[in-house]
C-alpha positions as CSV (number, residue, x, y, z in Angstrom):
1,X,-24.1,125.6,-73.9
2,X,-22.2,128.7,-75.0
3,X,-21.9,132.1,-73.4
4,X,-24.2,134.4,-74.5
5,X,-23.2,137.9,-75.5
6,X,-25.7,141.0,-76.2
7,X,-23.7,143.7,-77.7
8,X,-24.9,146.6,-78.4
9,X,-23.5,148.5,-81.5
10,X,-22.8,145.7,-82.9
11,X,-23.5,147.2,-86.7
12,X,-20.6,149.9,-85.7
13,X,-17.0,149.3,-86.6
14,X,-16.0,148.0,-82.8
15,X,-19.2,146.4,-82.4
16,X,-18.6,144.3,-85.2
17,X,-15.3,143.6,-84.8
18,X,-16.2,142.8,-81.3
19,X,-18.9,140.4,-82.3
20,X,-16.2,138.5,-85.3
21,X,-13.8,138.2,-81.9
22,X,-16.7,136.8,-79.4
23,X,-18.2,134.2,-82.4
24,X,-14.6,132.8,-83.0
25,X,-14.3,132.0,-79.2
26,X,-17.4,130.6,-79.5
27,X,-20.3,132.9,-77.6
28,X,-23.9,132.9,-79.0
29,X,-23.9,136.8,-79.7
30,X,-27.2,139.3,-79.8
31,X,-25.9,141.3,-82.0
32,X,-27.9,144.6,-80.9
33,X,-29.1,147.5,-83.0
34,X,-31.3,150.7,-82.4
35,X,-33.3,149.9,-86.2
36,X,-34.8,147.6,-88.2
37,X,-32.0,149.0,-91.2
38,X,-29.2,148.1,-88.7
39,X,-30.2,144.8,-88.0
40,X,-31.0,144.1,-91.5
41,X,-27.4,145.3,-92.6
42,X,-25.9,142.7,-89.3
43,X,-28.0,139.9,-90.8
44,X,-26.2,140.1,-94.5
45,X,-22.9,139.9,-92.5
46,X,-23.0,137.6,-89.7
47,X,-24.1,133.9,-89.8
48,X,-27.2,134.6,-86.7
49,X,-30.3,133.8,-87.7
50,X,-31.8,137.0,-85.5
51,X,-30.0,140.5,-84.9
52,X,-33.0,142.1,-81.5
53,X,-33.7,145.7,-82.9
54,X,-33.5,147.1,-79.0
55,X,-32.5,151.3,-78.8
56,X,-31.0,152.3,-75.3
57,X,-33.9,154.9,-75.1
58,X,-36.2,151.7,-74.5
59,X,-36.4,150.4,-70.9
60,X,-38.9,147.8,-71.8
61,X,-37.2,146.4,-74.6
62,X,-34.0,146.4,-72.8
63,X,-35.3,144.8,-70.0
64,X,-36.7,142.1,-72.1
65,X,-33.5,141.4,-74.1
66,X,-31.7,141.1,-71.1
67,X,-34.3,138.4,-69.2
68,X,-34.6,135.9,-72.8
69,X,-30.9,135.8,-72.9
70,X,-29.6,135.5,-69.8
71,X,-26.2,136.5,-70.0
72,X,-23.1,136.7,-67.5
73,X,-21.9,140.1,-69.5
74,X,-23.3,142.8,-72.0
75,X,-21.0,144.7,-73.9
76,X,-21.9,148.4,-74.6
77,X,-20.5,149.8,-77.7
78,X,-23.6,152.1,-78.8
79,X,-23.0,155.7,-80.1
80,X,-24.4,157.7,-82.7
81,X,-22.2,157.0,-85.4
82,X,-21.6,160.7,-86.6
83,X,-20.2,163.5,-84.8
84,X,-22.5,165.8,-86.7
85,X,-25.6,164.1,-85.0
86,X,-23.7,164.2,-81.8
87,X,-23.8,167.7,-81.8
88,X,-27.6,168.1,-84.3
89,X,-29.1,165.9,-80.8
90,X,-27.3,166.6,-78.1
91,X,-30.4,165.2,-76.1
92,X,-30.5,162.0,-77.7
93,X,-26.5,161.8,-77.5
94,X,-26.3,161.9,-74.1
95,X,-29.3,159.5,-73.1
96,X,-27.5,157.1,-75.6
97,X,-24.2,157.6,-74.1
98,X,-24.8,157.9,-70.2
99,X,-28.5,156.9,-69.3
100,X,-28.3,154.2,-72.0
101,X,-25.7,151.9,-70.0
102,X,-27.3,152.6,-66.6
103,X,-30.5,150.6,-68.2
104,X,-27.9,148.0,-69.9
105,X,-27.2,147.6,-66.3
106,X,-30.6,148.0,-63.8
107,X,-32.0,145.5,-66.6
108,X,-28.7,143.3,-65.6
């Protein structure tokens, strides 16, 4: 059985790249993203038949990711993906940036 890898930003440039590197060595990858768009986009580019829409504000759906696939590592490359929004939702930047990984890892 593989080693399987959740990543989350996977639809970013180092998420993807990221999730190209972990296929080749051979990891069933849950390629994460925050909306339905995102994982729509993953799905035309990667040959996995699922991409979990999962957004770090979600505890629940976290959680849940977490406990189907079982993994030994989760690899956290979610951010928003403009500097503009950065600063337009400063609120939802930083509960992405730092409250999002502490759930990545209580759901661990």
């Amino acid at each position: 059985m593989s080693e399987r890898s959740p990543v989350t930003g996977a639809n970013g440039q180092d998420g993807a790249y990221l999730a190209e590197q972990l296929l080749a060595f051979g990891h069933d990858v849950h390629a994460m993203c925050h909306s339905a768009a995102g994982a729509r986009r993953l799905l035309e580019h990667f040959p996995w038949d699922t991409a979990p829409v999962a957004d770090l504000e979600n505890t629940a759906r976290i959680r849940n990711l977490i406990d189907e696939t079982e993994p030994r590592r989760v690899f956290n490359l979610a951010s928003n993906a403009s500097m503009g929004r950065s600063w337009d939702k400063p609120a939802q930047t930083a509960d992405v940036l730092w409250v999002g990984p502490i759930r990545l890892l209580g759901a661990s």
